[in-house]
mmCIF file of the N, C-alpha and C atoms, coordinates in Angstrom:
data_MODEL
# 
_entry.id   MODEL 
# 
loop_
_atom_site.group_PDB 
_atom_site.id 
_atom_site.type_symbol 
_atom_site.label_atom_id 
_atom_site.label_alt_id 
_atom_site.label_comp_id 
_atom_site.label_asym_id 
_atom_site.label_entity_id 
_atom_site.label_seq_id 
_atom_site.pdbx_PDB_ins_code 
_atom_site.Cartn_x 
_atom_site.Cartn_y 
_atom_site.Cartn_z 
_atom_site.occupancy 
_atom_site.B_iso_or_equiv 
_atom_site.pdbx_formal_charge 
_atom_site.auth_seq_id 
_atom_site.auth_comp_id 
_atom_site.auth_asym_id 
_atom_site.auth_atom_id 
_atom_site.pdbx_PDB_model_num 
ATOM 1   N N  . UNK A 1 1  ? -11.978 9.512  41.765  1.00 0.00 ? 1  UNK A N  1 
ATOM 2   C CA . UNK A 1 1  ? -11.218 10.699 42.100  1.00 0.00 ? 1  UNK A CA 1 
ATOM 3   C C  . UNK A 1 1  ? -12.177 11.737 42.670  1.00 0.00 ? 1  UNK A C  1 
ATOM 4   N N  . UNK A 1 2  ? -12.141 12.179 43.574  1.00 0.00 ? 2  UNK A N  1 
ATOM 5   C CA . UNK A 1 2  ? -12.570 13.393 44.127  1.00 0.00 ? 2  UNK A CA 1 
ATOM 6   C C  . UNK A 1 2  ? -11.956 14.933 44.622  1.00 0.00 ? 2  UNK A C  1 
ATOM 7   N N  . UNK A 1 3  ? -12.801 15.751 43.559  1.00 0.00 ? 3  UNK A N  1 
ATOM 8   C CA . UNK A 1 3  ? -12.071 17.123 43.966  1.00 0.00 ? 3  UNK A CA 1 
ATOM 9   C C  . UNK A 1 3  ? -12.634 18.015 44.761  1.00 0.00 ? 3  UNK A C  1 
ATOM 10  N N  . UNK A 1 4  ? -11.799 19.106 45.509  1.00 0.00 ? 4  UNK A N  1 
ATOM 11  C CA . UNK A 1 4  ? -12.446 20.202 46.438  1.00 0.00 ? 4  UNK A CA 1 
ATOM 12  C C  . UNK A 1 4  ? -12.347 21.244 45.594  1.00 0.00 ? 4  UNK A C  1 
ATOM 13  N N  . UNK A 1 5  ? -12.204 21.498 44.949  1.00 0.00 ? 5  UNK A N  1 
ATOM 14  C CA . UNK A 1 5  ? -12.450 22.628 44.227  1.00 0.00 ? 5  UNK A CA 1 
ATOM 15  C C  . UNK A 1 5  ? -12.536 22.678 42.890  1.00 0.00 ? 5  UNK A C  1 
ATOM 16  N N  . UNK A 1 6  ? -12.977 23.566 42.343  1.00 0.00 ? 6  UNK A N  1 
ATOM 17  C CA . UNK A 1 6  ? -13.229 23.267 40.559  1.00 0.00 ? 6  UNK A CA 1 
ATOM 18  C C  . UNK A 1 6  ? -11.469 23.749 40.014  1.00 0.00 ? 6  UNK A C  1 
ATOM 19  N N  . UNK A 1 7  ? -11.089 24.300 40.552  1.00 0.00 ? 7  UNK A N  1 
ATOM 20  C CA . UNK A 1 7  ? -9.651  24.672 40.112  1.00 0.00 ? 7  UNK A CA 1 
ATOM 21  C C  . UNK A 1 7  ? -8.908  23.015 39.937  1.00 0.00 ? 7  UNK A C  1 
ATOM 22  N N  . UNK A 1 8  ? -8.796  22.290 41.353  1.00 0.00 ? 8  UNK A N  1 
ATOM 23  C CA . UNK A 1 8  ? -8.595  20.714 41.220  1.00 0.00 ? 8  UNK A CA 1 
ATOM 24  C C  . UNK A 1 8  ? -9.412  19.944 39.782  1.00 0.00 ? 8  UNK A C  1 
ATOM 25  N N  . UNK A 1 9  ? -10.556 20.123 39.798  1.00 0.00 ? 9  UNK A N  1 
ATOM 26  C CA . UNK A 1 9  ? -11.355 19.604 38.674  1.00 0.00 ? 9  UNK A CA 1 
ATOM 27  C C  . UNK A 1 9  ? -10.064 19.502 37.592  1.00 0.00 ? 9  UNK A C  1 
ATOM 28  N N  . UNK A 1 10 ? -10.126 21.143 37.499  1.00 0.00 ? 10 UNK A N  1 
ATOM 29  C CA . UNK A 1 10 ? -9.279  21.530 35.639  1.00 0.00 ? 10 UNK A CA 1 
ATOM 30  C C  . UNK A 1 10 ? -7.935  21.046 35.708  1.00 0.00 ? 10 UNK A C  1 
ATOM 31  N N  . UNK A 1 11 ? -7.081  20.665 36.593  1.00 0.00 ? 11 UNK A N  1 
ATOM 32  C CA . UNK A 1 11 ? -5.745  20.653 36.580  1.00 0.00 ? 11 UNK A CA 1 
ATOM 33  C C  . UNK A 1 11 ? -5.881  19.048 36.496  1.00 0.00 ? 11 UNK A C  1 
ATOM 34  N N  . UNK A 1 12 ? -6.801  18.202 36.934  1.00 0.00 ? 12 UNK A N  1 
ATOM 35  C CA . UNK A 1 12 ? -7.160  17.007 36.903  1.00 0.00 ? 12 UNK A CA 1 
ATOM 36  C C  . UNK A 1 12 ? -5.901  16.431 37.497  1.00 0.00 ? 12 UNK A C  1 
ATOM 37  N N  . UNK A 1 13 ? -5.193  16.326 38.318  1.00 0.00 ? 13 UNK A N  1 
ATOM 38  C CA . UNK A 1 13 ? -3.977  16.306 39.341  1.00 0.00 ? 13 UNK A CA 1 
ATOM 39  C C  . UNK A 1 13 ? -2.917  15.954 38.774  1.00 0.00 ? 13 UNK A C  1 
ATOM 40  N N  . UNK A 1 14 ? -2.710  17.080 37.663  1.00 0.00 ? 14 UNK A N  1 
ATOM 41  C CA . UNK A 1 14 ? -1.617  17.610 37.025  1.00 0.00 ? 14 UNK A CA 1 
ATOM 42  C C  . UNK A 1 14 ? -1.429  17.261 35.545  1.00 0.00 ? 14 UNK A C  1 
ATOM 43  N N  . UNK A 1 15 ? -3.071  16.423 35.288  1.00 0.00 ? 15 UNK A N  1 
ATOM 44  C CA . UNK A 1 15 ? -2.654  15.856 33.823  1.00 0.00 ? 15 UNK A CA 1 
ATOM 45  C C  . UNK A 1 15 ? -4.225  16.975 33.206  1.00 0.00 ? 15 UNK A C  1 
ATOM 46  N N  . UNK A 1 16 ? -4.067  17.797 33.468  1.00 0.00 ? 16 UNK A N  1 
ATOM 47  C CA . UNK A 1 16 ? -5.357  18.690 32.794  1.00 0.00 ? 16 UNK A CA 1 
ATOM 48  C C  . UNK A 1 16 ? -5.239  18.953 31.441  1.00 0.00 ? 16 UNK A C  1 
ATOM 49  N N  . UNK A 1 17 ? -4.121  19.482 31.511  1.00 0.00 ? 17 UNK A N  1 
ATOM 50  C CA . UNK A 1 17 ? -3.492  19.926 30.242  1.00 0.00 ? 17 UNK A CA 1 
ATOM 51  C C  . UNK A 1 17 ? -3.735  19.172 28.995  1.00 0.00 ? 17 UNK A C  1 
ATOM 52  N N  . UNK A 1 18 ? -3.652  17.600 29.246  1.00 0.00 ? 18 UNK A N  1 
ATOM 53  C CA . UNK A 1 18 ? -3.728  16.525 28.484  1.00 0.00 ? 18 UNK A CA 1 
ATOM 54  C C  . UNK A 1 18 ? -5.097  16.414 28.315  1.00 0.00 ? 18 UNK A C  1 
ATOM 55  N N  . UNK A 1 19 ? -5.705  15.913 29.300  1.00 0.00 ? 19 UNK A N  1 
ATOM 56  C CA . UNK A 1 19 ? -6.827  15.743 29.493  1.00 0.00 ? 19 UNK A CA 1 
ATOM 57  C C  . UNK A 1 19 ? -7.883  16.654 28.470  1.00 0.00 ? 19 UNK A C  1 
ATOM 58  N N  . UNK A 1 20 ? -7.757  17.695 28.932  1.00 0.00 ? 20 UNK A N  1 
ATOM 59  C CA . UNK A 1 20 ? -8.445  18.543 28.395  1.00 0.00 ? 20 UNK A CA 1 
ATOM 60  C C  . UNK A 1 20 ? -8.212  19.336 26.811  1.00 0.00 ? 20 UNK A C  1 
ATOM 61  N N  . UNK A 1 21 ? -6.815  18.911 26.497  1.00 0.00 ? 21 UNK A N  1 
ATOM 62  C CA . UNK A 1 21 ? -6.505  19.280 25.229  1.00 0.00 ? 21 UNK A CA 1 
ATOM 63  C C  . UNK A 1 21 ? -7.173  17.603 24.249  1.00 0.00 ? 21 UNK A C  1 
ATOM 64  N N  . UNK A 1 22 ? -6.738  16.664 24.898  1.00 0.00 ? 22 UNK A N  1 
ATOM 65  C CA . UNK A 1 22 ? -7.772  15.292 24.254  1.00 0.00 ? 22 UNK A CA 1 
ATOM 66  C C  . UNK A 1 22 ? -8.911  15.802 24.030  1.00 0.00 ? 22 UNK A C  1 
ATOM 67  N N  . UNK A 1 23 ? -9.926  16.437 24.752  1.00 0.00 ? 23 UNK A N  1 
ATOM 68  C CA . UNK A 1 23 ? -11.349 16.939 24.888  1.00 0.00 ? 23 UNK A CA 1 
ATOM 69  C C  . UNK A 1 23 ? -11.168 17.619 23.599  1.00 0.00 ? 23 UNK A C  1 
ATOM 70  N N  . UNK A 1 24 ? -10.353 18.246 23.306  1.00 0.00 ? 24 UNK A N  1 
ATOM 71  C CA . UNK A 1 24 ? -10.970 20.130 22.527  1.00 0.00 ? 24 UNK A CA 1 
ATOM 72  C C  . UNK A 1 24 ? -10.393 19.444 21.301  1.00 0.00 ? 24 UNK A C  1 
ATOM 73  N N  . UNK A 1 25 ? -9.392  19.044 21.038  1.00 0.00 ? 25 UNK A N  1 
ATOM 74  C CA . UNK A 1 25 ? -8.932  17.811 19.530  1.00 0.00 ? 25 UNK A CA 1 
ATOM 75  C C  . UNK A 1 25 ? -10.091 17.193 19.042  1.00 0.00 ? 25 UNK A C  1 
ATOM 76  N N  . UNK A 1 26 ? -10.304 16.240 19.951  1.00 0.00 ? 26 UNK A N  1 
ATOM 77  C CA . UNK A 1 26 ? -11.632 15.344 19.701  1.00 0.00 ? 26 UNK A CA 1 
ATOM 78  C C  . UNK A 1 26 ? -12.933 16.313 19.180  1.00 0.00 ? 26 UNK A C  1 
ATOM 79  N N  . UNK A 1 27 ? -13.658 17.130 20.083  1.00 0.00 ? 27 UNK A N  1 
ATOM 80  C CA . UNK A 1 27 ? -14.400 17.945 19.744  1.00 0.00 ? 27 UNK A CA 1 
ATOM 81  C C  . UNK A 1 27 ? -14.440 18.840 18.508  1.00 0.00 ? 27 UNK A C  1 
ATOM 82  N N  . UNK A 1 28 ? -13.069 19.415 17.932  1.00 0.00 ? 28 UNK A N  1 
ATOM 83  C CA . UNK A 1 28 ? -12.838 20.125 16.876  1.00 0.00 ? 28 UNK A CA 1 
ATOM 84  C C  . UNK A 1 28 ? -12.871 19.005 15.884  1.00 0.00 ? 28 UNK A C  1 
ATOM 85  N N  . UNK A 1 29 ? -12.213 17.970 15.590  1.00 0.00 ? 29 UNK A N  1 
ATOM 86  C CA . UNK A 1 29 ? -12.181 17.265 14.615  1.00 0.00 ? 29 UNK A CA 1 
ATOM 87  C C  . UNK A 1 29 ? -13.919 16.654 14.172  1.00 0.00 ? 29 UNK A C  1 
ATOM 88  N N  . UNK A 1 30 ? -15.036 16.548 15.509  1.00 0.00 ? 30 UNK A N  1 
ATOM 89  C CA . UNK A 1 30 ? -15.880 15.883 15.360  1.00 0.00 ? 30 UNK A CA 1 
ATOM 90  C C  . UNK A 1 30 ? -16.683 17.608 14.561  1.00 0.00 ? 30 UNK A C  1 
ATOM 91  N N  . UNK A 1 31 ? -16.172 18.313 14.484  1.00 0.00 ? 31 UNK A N  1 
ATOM 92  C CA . UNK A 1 31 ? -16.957 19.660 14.267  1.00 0.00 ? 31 UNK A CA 1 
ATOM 93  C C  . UNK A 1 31 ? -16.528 20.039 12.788  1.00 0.00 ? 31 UNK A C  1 
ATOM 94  N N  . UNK A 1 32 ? -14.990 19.843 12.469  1.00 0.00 ? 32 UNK A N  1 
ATOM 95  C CA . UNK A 1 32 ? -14.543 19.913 11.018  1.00 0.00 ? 32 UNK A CA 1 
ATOM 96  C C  . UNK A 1 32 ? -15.121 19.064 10.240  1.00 0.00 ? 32 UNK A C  1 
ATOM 97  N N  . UNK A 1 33 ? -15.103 17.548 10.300  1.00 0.00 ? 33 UNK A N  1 
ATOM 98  C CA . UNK A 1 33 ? -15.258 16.335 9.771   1.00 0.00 ? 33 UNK A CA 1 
ATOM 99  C C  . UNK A 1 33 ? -16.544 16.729 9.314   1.00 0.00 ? 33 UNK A C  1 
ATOM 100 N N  . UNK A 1 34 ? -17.753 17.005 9.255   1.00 0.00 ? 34 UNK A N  1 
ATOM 101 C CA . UNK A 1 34 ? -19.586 16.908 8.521   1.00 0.00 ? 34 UNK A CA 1 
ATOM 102 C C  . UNK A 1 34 ? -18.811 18.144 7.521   1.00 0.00 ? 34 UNK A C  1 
ATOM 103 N N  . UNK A 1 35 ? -18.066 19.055 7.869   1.00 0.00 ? 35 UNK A N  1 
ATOM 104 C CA . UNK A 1 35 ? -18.104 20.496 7.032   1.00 0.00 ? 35 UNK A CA 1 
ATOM 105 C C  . UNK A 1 35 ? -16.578 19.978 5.709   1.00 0.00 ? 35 UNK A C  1 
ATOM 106 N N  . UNK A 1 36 ? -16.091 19.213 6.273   1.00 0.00 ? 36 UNK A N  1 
ATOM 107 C CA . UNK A 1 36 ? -15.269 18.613 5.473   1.00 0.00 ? 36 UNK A CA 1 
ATOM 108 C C  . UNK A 1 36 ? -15.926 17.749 4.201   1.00 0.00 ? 36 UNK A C  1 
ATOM 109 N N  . UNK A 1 37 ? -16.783 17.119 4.467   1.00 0.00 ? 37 UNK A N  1 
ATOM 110 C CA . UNK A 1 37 ? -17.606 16.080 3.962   1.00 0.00 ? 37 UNK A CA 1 
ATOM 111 C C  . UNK A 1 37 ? -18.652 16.565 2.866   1.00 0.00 ? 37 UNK A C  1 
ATOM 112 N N  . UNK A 1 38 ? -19.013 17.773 3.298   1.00 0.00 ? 38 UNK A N  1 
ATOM 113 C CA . UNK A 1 38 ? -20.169 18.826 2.477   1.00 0.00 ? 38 UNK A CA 1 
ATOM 114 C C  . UNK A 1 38 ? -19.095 19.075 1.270   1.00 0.00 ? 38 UNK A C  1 
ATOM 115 N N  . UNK A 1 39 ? -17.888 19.763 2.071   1.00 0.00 ? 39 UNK A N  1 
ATOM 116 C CA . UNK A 1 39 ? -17.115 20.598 0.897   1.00 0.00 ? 39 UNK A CA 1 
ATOM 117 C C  . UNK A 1 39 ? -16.698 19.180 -0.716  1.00 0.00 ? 39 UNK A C  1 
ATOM 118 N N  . UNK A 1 40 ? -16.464 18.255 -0.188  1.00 0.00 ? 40 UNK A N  1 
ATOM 119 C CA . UNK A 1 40 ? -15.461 16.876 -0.618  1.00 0.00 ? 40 UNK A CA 1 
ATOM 120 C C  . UNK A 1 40 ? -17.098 16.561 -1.803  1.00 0.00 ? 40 UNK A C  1 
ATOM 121 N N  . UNK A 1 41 ? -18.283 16.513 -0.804  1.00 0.00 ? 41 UNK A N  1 
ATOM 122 C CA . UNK A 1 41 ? -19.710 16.012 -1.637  1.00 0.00 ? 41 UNK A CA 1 
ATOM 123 C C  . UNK A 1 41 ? -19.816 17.239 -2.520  1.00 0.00 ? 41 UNK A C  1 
ATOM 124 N N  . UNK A 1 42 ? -19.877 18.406 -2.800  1.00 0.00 ? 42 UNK A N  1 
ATOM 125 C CA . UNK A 1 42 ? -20.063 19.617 -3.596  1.00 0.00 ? 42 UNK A CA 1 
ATOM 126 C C  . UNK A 1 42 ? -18.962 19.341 -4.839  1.00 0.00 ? 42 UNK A C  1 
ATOM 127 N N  . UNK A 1 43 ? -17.868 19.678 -4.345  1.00 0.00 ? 43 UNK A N  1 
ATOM 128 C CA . UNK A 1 43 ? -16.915 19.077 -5.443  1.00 0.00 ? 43 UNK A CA 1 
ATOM 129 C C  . UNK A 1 43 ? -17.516 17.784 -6.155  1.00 0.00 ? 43 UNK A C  1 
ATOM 130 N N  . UNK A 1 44 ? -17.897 16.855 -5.875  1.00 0.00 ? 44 UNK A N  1 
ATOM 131 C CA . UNK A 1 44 ? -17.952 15.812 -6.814  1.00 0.00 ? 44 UNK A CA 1 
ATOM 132 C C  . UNK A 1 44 ? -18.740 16.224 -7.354  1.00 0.00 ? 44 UNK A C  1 
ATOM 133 N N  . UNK A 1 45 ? -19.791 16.436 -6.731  1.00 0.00 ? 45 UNK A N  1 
ATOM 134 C CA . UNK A 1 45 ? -21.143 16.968 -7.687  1.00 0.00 ? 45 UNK A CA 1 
ATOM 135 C C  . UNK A 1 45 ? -20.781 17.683 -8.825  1.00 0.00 ? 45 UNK A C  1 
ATOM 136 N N  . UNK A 1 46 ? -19.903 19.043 -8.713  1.00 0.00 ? 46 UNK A N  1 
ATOM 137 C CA . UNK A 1 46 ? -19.466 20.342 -9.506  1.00 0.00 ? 46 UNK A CA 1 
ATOM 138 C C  . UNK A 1 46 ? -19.219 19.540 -10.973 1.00 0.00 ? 46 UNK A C  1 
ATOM 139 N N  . UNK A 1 47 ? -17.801 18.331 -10.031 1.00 0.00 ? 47 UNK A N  1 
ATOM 140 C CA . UNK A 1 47 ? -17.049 17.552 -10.787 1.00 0.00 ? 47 UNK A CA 1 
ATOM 141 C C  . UNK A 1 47 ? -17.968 16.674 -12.017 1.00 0.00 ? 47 UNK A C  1 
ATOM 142 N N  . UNK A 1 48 ? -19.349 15.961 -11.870 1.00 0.00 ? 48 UNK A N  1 
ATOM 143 C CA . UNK A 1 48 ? -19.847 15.368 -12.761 1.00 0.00 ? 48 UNK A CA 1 
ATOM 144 C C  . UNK A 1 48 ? -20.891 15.901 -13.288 1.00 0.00 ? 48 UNK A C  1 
ATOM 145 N N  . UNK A 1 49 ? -20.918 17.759 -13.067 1.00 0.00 ? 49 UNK A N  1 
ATOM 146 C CA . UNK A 1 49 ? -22.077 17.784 -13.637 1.00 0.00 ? 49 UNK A CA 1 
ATOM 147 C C  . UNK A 1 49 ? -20.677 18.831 -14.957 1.00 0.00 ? 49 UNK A C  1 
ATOM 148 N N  . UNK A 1 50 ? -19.955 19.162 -14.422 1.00 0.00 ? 50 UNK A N  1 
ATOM 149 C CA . UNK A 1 50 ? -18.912 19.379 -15.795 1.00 0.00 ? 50 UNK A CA 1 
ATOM 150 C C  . UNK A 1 50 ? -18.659 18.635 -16.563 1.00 0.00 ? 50 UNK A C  1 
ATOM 151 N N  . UNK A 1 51 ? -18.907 17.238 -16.298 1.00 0.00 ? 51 UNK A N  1 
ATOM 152 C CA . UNK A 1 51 ? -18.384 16.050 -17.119 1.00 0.00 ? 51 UNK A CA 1 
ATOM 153 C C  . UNK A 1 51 ? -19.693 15.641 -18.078 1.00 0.00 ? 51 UNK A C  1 
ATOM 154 N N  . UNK A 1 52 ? -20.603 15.791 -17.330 1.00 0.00 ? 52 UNK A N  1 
ATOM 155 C CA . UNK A 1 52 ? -21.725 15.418 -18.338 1.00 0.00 ? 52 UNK A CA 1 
ATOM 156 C C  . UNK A 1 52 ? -22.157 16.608 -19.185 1.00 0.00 ? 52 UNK A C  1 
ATOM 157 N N  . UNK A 1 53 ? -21.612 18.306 -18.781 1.00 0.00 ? 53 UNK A N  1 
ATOM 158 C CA . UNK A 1 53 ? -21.778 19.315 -19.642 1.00 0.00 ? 53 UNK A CA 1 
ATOM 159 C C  . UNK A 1 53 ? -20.982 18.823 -20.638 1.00 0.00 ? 53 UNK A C  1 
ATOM 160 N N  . UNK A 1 54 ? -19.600 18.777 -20.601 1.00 0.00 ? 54 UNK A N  1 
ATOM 161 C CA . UNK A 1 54 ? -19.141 18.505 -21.583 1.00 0.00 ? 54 UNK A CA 1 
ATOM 162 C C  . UNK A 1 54 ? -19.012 17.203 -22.679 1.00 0.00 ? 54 UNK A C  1 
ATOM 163 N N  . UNK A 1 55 ? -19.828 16.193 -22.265 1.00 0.00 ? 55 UNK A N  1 
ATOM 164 C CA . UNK A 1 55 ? -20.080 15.507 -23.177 1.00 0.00 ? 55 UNK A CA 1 
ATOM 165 C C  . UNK A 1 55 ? -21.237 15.704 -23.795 1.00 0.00 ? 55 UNK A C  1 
ATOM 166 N N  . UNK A 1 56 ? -22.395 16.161 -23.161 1.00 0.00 ? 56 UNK A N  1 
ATOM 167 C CA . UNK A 1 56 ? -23.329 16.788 -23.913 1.00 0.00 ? 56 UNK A CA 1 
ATOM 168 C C  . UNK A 1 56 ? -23.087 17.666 -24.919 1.00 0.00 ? 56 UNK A C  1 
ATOM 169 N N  . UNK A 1 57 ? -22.044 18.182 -25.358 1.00 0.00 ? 57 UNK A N  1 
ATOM 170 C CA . UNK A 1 57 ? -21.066 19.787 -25.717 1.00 0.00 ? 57 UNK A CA 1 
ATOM 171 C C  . UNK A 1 57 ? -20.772 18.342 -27.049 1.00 0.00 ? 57 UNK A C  1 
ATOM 172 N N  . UNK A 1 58 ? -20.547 17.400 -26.509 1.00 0.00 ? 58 UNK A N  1 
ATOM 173 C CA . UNK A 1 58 ? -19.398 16.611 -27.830 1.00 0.00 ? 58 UNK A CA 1 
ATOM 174 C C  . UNK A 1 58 ? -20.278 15.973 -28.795 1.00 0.00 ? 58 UNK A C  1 
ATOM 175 N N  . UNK A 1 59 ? -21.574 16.129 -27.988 1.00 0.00 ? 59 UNK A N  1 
ATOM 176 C CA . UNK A 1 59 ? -22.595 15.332 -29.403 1.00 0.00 ? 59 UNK A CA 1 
ATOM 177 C C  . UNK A 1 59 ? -23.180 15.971 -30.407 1.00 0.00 ? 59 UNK A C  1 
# 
């Protein structure tokens, strides 16, 4: 495909919209997903170091 203008580029010949909303989905999810992963790894951690407080607590 070849464009004359960068305006042609973005409209990508009429499927830009798509195109480019695929781009910014993809990109956001690849940007949530590590910060998702931190939050999910912290919790567990929180999660077994309460569990071993409180059995330490039961002896």
């Amino acid at each position: 495909m070849q464009w004359n203008s960068i305006g042609e580029f973005f409209a990508m010949g009429g499927y830009g919209f798509y195109v480019w909303g695929s781009f910014g989905v993809t990109a956001l999810a690849l940007l949530i997903e590590p910060l998702l992963l931190r939050k999910r790894q912290n919790d567990v951690v929180t999660s077994l170091r309460r569990e071993r407080s409180a059995d330490e607590r039961q002896k």
